[in-house]
C-alpha positions as semicolon CSV with decimal commas, in nm:
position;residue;x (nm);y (nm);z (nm)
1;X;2,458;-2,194;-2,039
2;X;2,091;-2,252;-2,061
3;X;2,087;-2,462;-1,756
4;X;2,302;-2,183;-1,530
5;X;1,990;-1,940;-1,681
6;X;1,766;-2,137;-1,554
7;X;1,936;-2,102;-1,195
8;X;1,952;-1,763;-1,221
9;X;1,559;-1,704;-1,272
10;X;1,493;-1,965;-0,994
11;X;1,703;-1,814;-0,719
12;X;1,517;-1,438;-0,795
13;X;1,212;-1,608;-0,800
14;X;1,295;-1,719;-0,455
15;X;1,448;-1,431;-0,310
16;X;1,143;-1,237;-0,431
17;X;0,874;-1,474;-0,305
18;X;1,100;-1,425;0,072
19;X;1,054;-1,092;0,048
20;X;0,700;-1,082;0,004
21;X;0,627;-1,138;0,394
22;X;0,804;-0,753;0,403
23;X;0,656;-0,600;0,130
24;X;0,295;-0,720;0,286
25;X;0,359;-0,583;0,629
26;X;0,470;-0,263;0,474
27;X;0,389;0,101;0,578
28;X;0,351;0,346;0,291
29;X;0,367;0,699;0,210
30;X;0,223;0,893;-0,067
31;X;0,085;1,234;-0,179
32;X;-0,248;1,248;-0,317
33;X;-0,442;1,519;-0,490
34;X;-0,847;1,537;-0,476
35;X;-1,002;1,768;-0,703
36;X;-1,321;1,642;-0,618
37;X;-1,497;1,541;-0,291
38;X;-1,492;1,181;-0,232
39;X;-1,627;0,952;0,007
40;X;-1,430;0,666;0,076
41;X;-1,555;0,396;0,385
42;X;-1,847;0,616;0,383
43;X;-1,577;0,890;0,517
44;X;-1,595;1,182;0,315
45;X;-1,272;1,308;0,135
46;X;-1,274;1,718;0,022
47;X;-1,064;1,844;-0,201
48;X;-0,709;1,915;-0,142
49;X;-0,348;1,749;-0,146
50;X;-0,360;1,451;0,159
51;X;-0,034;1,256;0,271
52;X;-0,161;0,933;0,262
53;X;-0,036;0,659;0,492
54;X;-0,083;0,270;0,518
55;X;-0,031;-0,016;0,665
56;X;-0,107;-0,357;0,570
57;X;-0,089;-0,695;0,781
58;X;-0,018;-1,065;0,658
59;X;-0,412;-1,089;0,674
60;X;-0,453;-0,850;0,401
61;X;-0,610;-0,569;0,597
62;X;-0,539;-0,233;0,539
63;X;-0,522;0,081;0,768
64;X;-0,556;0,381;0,525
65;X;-0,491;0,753;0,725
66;X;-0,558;1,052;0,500
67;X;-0,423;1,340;0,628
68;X;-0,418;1,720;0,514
69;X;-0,408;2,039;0,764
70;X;-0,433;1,883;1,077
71;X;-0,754;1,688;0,975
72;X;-0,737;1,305;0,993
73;X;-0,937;1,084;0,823
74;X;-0,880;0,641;0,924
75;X;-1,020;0,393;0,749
76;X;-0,995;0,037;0,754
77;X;-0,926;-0,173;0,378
78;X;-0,870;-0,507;0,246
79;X;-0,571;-0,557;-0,002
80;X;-0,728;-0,721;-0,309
């Protein structure tokens, strides 16, 4: 029993470390709510509810678009 355990953990282990490629090279989607203005890349953020999109690379970069009545704001990240 303990040794078919054992299997078990390894093989998620491995299907999870396959999928990480994916996960990496993933584009996002969230809301976000600023009740305060921010500045973020030296981009400044007012207040308001943004959809906030992203998209990473294998490099661990980062495109970050903040976006709320039309207005746009891009910056460039590094996944840490």
């Amino acid at each position: 029993m303990f040794k078919n355990k054992n299997l078990i953990m390894f093989v998620t282990l491995l299907i999870l470390l396959a999928a990480i490629p994916t996960i990496a090279m993933a584009s996002e989607l969230a809301k976000f709510d600023v009740s305060s203005t921010l500045f973020v890349a030296g981009n400044e953020i007012r207040p308001g509810r943004y959809d906030v999109r992203w998209e990473s690379d294998k490099q661990g970069t980062a495109t970050v678009t903040f976006e709320t009545k039309g207005i746009l704001v891009k910056v460039q990240g590094k996944i840490v």
